[in-house]
C-alpha positions as CSV (number, residue, x, y, z in Angstrom):
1,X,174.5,49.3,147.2
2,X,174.0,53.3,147.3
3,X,176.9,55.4,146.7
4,X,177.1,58.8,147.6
5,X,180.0,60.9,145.2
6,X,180.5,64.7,146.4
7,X,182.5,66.7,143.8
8,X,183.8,70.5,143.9
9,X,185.3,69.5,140.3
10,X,188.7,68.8,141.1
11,X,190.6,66.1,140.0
12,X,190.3,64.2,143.3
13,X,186.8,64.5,143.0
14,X,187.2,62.2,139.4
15,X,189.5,59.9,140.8
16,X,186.7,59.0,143.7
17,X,184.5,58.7,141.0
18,X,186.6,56.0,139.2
19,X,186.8,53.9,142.5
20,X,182.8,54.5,142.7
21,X,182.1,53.1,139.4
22,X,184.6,50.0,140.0
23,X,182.6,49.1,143.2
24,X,179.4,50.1,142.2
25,X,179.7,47.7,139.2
26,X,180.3,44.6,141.4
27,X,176.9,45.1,143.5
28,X,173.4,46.1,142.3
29,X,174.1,49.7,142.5
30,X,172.4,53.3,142.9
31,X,174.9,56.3,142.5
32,X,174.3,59.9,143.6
33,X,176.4,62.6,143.0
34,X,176.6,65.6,144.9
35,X,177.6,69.2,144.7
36,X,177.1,72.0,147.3
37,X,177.8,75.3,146.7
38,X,178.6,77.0,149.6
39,X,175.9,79.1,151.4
40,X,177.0,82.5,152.0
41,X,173.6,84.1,152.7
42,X,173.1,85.5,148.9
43,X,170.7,83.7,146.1
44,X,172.1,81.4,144.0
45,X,174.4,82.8,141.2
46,X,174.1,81.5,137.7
47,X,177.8,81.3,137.5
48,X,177.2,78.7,140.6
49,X,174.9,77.0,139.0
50,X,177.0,76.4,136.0
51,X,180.0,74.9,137.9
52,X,178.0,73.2,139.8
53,X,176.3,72.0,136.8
54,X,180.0,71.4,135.2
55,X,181.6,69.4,138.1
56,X,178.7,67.2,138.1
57,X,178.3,66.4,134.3
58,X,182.5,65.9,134.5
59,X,181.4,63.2,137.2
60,X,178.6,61.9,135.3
61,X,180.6,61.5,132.3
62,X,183.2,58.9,134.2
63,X,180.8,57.1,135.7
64,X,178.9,56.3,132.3
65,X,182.2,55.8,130.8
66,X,183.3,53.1,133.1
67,X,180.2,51.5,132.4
68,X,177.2,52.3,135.1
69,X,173.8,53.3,133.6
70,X,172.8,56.2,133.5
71,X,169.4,55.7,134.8
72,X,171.1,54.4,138.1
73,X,172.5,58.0,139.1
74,X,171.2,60.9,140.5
75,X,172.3,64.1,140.7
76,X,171.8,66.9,143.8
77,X,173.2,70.2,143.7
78,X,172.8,71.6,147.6
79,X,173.2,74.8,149.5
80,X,175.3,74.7,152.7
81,X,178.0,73.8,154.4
82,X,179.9,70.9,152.6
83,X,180.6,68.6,155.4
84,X,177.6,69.2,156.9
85,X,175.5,68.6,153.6
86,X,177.4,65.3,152.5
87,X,176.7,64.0,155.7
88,X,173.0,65.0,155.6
89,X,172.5,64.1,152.1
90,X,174.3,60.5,153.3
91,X,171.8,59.7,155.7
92,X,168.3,61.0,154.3
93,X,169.1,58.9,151.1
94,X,170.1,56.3,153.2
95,X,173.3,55.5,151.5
96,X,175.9,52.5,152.3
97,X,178.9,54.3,151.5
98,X,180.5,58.0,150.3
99,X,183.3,57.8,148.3
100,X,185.1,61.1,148.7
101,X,188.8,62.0,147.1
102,X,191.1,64.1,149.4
103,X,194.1,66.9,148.5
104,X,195.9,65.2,151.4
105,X,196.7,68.8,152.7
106,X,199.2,69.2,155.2
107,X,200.3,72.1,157.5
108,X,198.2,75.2,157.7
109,X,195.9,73.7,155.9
110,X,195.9,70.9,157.2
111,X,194.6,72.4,160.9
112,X,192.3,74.1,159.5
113,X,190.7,71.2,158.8
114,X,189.2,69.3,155.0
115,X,186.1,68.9,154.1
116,X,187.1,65.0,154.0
117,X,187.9,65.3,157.6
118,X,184.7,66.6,158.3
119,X,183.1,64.1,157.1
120,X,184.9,61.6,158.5
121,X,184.7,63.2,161.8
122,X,180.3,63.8,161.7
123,X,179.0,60.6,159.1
124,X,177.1,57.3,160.5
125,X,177.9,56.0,156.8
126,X,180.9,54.3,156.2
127,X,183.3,56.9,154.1
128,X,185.9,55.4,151.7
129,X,188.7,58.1,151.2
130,X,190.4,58.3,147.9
131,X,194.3,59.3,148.0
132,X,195.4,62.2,146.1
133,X,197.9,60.0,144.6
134,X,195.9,56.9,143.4
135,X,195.2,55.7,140.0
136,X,192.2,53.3,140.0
C-alpha cells in the first residue's frame, strides 16, 4: 500500500501521520510525505525551505518512531497550490490512499473552504480524514 502524508507542520498534520504509520504497518507499505509551499510567483525562500524541511523531518520522525523504515518513505517538497498539488502528487505516484488531518473549521472559515475539503472535493484516491480531536 502507498500512502500519501501532506503536512504544513501543525499538529493535525502529526496526528494523520500516527494513523499512517498504524495502517501502513499492517500492509507492505511505501510512505510519502508531502509539503507544498505555496506559490506566490517569487523564488523559493530559504526560510521556506527550512519549514518545509522542519514540518517534514517532524513527520519523519513519527513515522520512524512508530516503527516504519526509513527506507520505505519519501519525501517531496512542491510548489503550488495545496489541494491542487496533493491531488497531483496522489495520482502521478499512484498512491492507494492520503491520509490528511483537518482543523475541523467552522464558520467563516469554514466557507471559504480547507485544504482537506479540496481534496476531498478534486482526488480519484481514496482520502482518509483525520479529526482534529483524535488520539490514535
Amino acid at each position: 500500500m502507498k500512502i500519501l502524508i501532506p503536512t504544513d507542520g501543525s499538529s493535525y498534520s502529526s496526528n494523520a501521520a500516527r494513523v499512517a504509520a498504524k495502517i501502513a504497518l499492517e500492509h507492505d507499505y511505501r510512505l510519502i510525505i508531502l509539503h507544498v509551499i505555496p506559490d506566490k510567483g517569487f523564488s523559493r525562500k530559504t526560510w521556506q525551505n527550512e519549514g518545509a524541511e522542519k514540518a517534514i523531518s517532524a513527520i519523519l520522525d513519527i513515522l520512524v518512531d512508530s516503527g516504519c523504515e526509513r527506507e520505505r518513505i519519501e519525501t517531496l517538497i512542491e510548489d503550488g497550490n495545496a489541494a491542487e498539488k496533493i491531488v497531483e502528487v496522489a495520482i502521478d505516484n499512484a498512491v492507494d490512499r492520503i491520509i490528511i488531518g483537518t482543523q475541523g473549521r467552522n464558520g467563516i472559515k469554514k466557507l471559504m473552504g480547507s485544504v482537506t475539503e479540496k481534496v476531498l472535493q478534486t482526488s480519484e484516491v481514496l482520502v482518509l480524514v483525520v479529526p482534529p480531536n483524535y488520539t490514535p
